[in-house]
N, C-alpha and C positions, 0 to 999 in steps of 0.2 A: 469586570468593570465595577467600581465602586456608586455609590450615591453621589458622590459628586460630578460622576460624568452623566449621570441622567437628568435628563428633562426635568426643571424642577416641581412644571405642573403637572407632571405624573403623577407626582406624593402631596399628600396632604400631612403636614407635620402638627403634634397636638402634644399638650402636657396639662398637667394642673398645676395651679401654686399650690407651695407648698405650705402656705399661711392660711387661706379663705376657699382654696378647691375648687376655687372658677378655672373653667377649660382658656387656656389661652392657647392662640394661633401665631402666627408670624405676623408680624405690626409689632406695634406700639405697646401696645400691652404685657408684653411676653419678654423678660428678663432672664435670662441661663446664666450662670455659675460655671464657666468652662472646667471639663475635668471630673466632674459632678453631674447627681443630677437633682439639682438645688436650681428652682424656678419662681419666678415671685409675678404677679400679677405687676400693674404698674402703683397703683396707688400701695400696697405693700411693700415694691420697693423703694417707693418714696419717705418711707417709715425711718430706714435706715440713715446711717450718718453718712457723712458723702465718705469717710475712708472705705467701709464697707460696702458702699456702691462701687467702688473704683473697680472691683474684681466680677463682678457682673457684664453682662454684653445684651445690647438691646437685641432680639432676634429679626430684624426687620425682612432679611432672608434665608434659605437654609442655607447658605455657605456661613454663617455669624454660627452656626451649631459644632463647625467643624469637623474632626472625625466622628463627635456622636452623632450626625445625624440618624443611624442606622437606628437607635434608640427611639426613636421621636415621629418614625413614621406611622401614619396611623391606616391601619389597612380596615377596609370596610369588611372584608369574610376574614374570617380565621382560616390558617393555613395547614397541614399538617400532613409529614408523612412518615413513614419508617424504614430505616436504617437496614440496609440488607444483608449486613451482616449480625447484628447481633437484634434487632427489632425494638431498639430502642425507638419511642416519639422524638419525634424531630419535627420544630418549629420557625420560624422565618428569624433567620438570624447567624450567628458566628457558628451554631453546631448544626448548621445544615449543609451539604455539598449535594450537587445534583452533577448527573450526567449529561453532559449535553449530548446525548445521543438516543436511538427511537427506542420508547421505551421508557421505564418508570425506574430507573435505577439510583437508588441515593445514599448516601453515607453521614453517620454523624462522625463530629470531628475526630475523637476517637477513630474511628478505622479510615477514613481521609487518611489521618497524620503516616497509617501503616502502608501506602502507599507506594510505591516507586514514584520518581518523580515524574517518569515519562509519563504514567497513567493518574496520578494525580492531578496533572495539569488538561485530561479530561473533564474533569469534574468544575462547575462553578462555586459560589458560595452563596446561598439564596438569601440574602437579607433583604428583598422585597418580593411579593407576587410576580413583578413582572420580568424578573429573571427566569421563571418557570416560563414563561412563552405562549406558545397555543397551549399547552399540556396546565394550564394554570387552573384549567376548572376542576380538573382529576384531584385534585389536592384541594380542595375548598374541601372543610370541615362543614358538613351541611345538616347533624342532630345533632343535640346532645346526648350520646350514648356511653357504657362503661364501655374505654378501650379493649379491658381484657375480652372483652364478649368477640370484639372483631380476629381471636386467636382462638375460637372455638372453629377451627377448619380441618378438616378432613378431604383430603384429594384420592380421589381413584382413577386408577386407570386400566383401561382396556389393553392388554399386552401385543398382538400378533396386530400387524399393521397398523400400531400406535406407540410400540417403544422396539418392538422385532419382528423380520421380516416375518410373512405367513409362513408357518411350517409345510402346507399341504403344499403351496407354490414354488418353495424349494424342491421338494419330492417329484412336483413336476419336472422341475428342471433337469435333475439327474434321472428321470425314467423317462421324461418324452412322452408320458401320458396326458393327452390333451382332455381329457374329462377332470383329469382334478384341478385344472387352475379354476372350476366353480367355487367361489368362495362365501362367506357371509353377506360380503354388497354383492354378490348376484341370487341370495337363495334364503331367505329371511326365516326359515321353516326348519332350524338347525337338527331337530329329528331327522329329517326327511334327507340332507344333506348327510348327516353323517351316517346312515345305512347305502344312500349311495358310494362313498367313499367306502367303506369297507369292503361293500361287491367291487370294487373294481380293484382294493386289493390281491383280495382272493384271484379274482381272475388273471391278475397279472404275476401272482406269486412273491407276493413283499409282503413282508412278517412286520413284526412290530420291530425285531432289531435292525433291520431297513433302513426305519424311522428314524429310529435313538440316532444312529448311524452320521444320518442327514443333519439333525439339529445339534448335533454337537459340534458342530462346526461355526454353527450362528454366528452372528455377531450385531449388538445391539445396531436400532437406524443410524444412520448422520444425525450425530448430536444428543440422543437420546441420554446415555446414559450423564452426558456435562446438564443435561436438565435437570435430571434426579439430584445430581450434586449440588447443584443451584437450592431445587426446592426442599432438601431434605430440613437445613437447618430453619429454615423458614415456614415449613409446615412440616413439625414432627408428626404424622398423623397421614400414612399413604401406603394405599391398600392396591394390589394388582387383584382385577379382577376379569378371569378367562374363563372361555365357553372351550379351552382348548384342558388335554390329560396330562395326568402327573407320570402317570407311566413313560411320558419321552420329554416330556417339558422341562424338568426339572432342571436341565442343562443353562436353559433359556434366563430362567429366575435366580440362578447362580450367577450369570452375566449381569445379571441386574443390582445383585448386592441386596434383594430387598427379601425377605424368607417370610413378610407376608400375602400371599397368596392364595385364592378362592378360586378353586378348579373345578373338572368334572375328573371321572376313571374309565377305565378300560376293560374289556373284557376280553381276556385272549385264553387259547384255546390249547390243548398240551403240546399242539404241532406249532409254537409260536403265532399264529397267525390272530388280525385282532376280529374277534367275531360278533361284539356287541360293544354297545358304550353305554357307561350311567351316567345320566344328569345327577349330580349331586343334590340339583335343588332345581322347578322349572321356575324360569324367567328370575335365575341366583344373582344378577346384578343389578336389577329394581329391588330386589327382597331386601341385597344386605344395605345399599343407600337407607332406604325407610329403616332399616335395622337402627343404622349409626344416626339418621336421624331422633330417634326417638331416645339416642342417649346423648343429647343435646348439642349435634357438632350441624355446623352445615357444610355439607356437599359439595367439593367442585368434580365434577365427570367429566373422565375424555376417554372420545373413542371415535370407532372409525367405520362402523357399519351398521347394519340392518339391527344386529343382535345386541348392539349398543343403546338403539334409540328410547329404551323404555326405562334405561336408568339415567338415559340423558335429560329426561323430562320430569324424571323423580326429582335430580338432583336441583339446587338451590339454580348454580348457573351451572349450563354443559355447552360444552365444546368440541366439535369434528376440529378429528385433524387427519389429512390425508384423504378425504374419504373418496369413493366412485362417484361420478358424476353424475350416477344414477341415486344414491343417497341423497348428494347432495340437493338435487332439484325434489325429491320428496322431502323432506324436510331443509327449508330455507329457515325457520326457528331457528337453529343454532348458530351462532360464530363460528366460522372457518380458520384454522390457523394452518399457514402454508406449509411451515416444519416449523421444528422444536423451540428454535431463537423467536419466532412469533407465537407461539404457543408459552413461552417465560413472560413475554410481553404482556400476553393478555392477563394469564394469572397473575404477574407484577400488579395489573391496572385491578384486579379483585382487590387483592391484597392491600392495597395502598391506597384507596378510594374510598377515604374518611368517612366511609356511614356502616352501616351495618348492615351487613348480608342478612335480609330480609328471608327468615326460613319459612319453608314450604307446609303446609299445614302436615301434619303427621297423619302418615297414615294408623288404621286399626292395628295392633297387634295381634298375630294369629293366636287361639292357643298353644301352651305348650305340648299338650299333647296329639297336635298336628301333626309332629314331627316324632314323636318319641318315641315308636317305633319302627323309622327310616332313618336314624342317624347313623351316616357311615365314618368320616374320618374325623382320627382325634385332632383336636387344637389344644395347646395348655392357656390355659389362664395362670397368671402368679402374680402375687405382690412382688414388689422390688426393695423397700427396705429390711436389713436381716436376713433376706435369699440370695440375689447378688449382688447389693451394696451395703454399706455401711448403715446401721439406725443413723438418720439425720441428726437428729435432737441428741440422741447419746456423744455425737462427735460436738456439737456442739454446747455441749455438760463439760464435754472435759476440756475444753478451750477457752471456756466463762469460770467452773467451776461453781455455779447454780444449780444447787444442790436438787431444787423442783426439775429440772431439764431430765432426771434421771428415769422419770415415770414417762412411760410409752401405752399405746394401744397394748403392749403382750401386755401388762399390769390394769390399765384403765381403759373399762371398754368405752363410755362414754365421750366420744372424741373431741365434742363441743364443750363441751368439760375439761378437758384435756386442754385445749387450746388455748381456754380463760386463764387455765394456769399458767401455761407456757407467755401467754403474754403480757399477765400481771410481773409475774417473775421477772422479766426482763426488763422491762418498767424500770421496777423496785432497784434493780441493778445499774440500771444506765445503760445495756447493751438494743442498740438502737439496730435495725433490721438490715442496712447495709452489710454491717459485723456479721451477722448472720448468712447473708447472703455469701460473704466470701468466704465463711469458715466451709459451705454446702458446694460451694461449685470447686473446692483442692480435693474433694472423698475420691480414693478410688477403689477399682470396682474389690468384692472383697475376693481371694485366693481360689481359683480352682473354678471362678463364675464363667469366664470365657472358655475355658474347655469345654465344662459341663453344657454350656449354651453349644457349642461343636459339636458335641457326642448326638445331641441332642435332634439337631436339626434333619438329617436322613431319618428319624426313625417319627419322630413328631415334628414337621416341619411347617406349624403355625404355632405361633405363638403370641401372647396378648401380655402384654406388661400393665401393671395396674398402682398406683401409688394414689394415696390419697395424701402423697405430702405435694409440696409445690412445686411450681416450672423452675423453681431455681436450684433444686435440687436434682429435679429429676431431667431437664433435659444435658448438663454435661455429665450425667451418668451414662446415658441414654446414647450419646456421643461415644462415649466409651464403649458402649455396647456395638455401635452401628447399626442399632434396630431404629426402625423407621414407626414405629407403635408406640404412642406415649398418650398414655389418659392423666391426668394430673391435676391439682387443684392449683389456685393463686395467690400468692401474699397483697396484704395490702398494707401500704403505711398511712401516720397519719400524718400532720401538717408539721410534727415535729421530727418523725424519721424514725419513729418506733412500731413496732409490729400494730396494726389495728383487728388484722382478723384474718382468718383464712376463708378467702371465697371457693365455697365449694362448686364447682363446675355441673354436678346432678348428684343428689343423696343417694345415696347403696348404690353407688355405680357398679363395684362390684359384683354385686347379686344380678345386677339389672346388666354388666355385660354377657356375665354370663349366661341368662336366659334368654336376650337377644341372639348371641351366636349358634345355641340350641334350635333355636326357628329358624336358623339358616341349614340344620341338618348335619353339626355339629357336636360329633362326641367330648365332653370337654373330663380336660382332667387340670384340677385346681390345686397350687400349693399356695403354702399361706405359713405363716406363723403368730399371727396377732388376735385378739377376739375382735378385731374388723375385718379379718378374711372367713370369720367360721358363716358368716349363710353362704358367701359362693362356694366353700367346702360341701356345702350341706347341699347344694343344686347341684354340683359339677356331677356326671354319672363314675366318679371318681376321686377323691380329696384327700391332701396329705399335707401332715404339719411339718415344716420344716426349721428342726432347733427352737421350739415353742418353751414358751418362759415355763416354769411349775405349775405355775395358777393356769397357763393357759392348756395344759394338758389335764390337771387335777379339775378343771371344770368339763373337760371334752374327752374323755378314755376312749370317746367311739369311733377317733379318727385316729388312723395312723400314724407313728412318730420318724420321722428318719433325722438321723442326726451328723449327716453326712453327703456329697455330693453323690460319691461310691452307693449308700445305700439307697438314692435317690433314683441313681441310673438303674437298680435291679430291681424297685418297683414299676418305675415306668415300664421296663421293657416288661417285666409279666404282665403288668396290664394286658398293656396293645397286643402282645403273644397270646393270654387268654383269650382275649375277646376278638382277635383277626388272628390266625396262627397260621404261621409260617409265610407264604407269598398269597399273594393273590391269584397268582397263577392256579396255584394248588385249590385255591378258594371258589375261582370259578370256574374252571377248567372242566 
């Protein structure tokens, strides 16, 4: 439905002359220029000769506006929401489209136009508030905040009766053992629970390959894994976090497509059987919330039990989903979503709900050496420009031919330094930040990156991606990759379309993720190549320079060089060999 089939006293229609800047309304007063939007108060268009009145129209109602009325309406709240496929702002007008259906679904016209028509002709075209409907307060713009802050999100979630079914309730199924369908919503004391489980392994005679046995069959909830797909491009930043082991799970998180995952281990015995279990970390899904809090993202938590509730209450906003109706009546705090398609819902209505997720005070950081002699499995941290993509700047040096583009962090350790030049240069040249923008989202990844990330993930299978260049670089690499883990900084333009500055997301993120993940009980091993990866070089209990410039090795001898994928892969594995050798079987057994 257009404006002209609405109510006309819905809208309030408003402009200024374009002579004296008095506000004129419909009356007498208010003269439009059809076609244009050329307005003249009445005593200014009286100024005129009467030939050049003759193309003017008195606006006495909004039908005299014609097709512009959509220009001329004047809304009391600002409106605003983003585009779900690519998160562009989207404002009341021709580039908005909304879904008329439940839920916060919207398109700018770009991805409308990509369509089918069947499902295009869902969607409306919002050029007033009150085509949003009841859902119209969701979309009121209600601070003045910087957009990119509302793209500082991190989503976790609870895996086993939140994206897959429980392992231990499958195990039931196929043994008939009525003592393990105790689950987390019946037994809040997960020590306590999981030494019960193991006696009734042993007693029953089921080893841990039992187990594997039973989960390798899985198969993620209804709907689960179209969720992930949904929120991946929309929050690059999504973390599984389980109280369940890597010893059988592994199957699970492979269904999932996601290789970030915070687990516990196992302890099994030379006769197969499992006879102990390590907490990686106690109460590891409040700890790593505060963790990522404290490296500036805010929180959304989902989960489904007992053992959920203390990072549900960390986090910014947390969410049950599924839970026992014993959870749910102790904790009524939280929003319930029924499955998955109301669970997109609700995170849509986060997402899209023009203010700013209000973060939770941060908690203390523990020290580091709380943990420094309990750290069991490794995670890698890496840069991303130079190790598996392209230098940014280098590719677009040779696309401008801006001879300053050529100097990078491996040359200039001063990054803020660095950037004044990068965006004086550009300036001087005329290459305005769009140009930029599409020379960074055609890179791909560089030769041999997608194997080595393969090789890589059975033997280190967490990994942290780290770029201090921008989201418009790094998330279609990031894409390319299919990693779900993007820290990144932001471009910003100015009023003329040219670089103004890079907003950095939090100083020495790097240093500072790597010592966060450390408190979580995390061996970390660091590659880098620039002199802004050498302090998380210098923390990681491991670091290696990968193809580092002259300077950046003629100033660091003290760090390892590899100069190749191949020499890459037979560091890492002596690592992890040295320091954990051979199985864990052998290790605890």
């Amino acid at each position: 439905m257009g404006v002209a089939d609405a109510m006309a006293e819905e809208f309030t229609y408003f402009c200024r002359c374009d002579v004296c800047r008095c506000s004129l309304f419909r009356g007498d007063n208010w003269y439009h220029k059809p076609g244009t939007n050329y307005d003249l108060c009445a005593r200014d268009f009286a100024k005129l000769s009467a030939e050049e009145r003759q193309v003017y129209v008195n606006i006495a109602t909004s039908s005299d506006l014609g097709s512009q009325q959509n220009e001329y309406i004047l809304e009391i709240n600002q409106y605003l929401a983003r585009c779900d496929q690519c998160r562009k702002a989207v404002s009341l007008g021709d580039d908005w489209y909304h879904k008329q259906a439940e839920g916060n679904y919207d398109l700018c016209a770009h991805h409308w136009k990509d369509l089918p028509d069947a499902t295009r002709n869902q969607y409306v075209n919002v050029y007033a508030s009150k085509v949003l409907g009841e859902r119209k307060l969701q979309y009121v713009l209600q601070e003045e905040i910087d957009i990119a802050e509302r793209d500082l999100v991190m989503v976790v979630l609870d895996v086993e009766g939140t994206l897959m079914p429980e392992a231990w309730l499958e195990l039931q199924k196929k043994t008939g053992i009525e003592g393990l369908k105790r689950t987390t919503a019946h037994e809040p004391d997960y020590d306590k629970l999981m030494r019960y489980r193991i006696n009734l392994l042993r007693e029953h005679n089921i080893k841990l390959s039992d187990m594997i046995e039973v989960v390798k069959d899985l198969k993620p909830l209804p709907g689960a894994k179209e969720f992930l797909d949904w929120l991946k491009p929309l929050v690059p930043r999504i973390l599984l976090l389980t109280d369940t082991f890597e010893e059988y799970a592994m199957p699970m998180f492979e269904q999932l497509g996601y290789p970030s995952v915070f687990c516990n281990s196992l302890v099994v015995d030379s006769d197969g059987f499992i006879c102990d279990h390590i907490l990686r970390l106690k109460d590891q899904k409040r700890k790593a919330v505060e963790s990522f809090q404290r490296l500036n993202f805010r929180v959304i938590a989902v989960g489904d039990s007992f053992n959920d509730v203390s990072m549900l209450t960390a986090a910014e906003p947390g969410i049950l989903i599924y839970p026992s109706e014993k959870v749910r009546k102790a904790h009524p705090e939280f929003p319930v979503a029924k499955d998955h398609n109301d669970l997109r819902a609700k995170i849509g209505r986060i997402l899209s709900a023009n203010k700013q997720i209000l973060p939770k005070k941060l908690a203390d950081p523990p020290p580091l050496s709380a943990t420094a002699s309990s750290r069991t499995m490794w995670l890698l941290v890496c840069n991303v420009a130079g190790f598996l993509a392209p230098e940014p700047w280098i590719a677009v040096q040779q696309r401008t031919n801006i001879p300053e583009l050529k100097v990078t962090t491996a040359q200039e350790p001063d990054y803020a330094k660095l950037m004044a030049l990068r965006s004086s240069a550009l300036r001087t040249n005329g290459v305005k930040l769009q140009q930029i923008v599409d020379i960074m989202d055609g890179l791909e990844l560089l030769p041999g990156a997608t194997q080595f990330l393969a090789w890589l993930k059975p033997i280190v299978p967490r990994t942290f991606m780290i770029t201090d260049g921008p989201e418009e670089y790094a998330l279609p690499i990031f894409d390319q990759l299919e990693h779900p883990m993007v820290f990144c900084n932001f471009f910003e333009a100015d009023d003329e379309g040219f670089l103004k500055r890079l907003i950095t997301r939090l100083k020495g993120q790097k240093l500072k993720t790597v010592q966060e993940l450390q408190r979580l009980n995390f061996r970390i091993l660091a590659v880098g190549n620039s002199f802004n990866d050498i302090d998380m070089i210098h923390a990681a209990e491991k670091g290696v320079l990968f193809r580092p410039s002259e300077a950046v090795k003629k100033d660091h001898p003290e760090i390892p060089v590899v100069t190749s994928y191949d020499e890459l892969k037979k560091c890492i594995a002596q690592v992890v060999e040295t320091v954990e050798p051979n199985s864990k079987k052998q290790k605890t057994g």
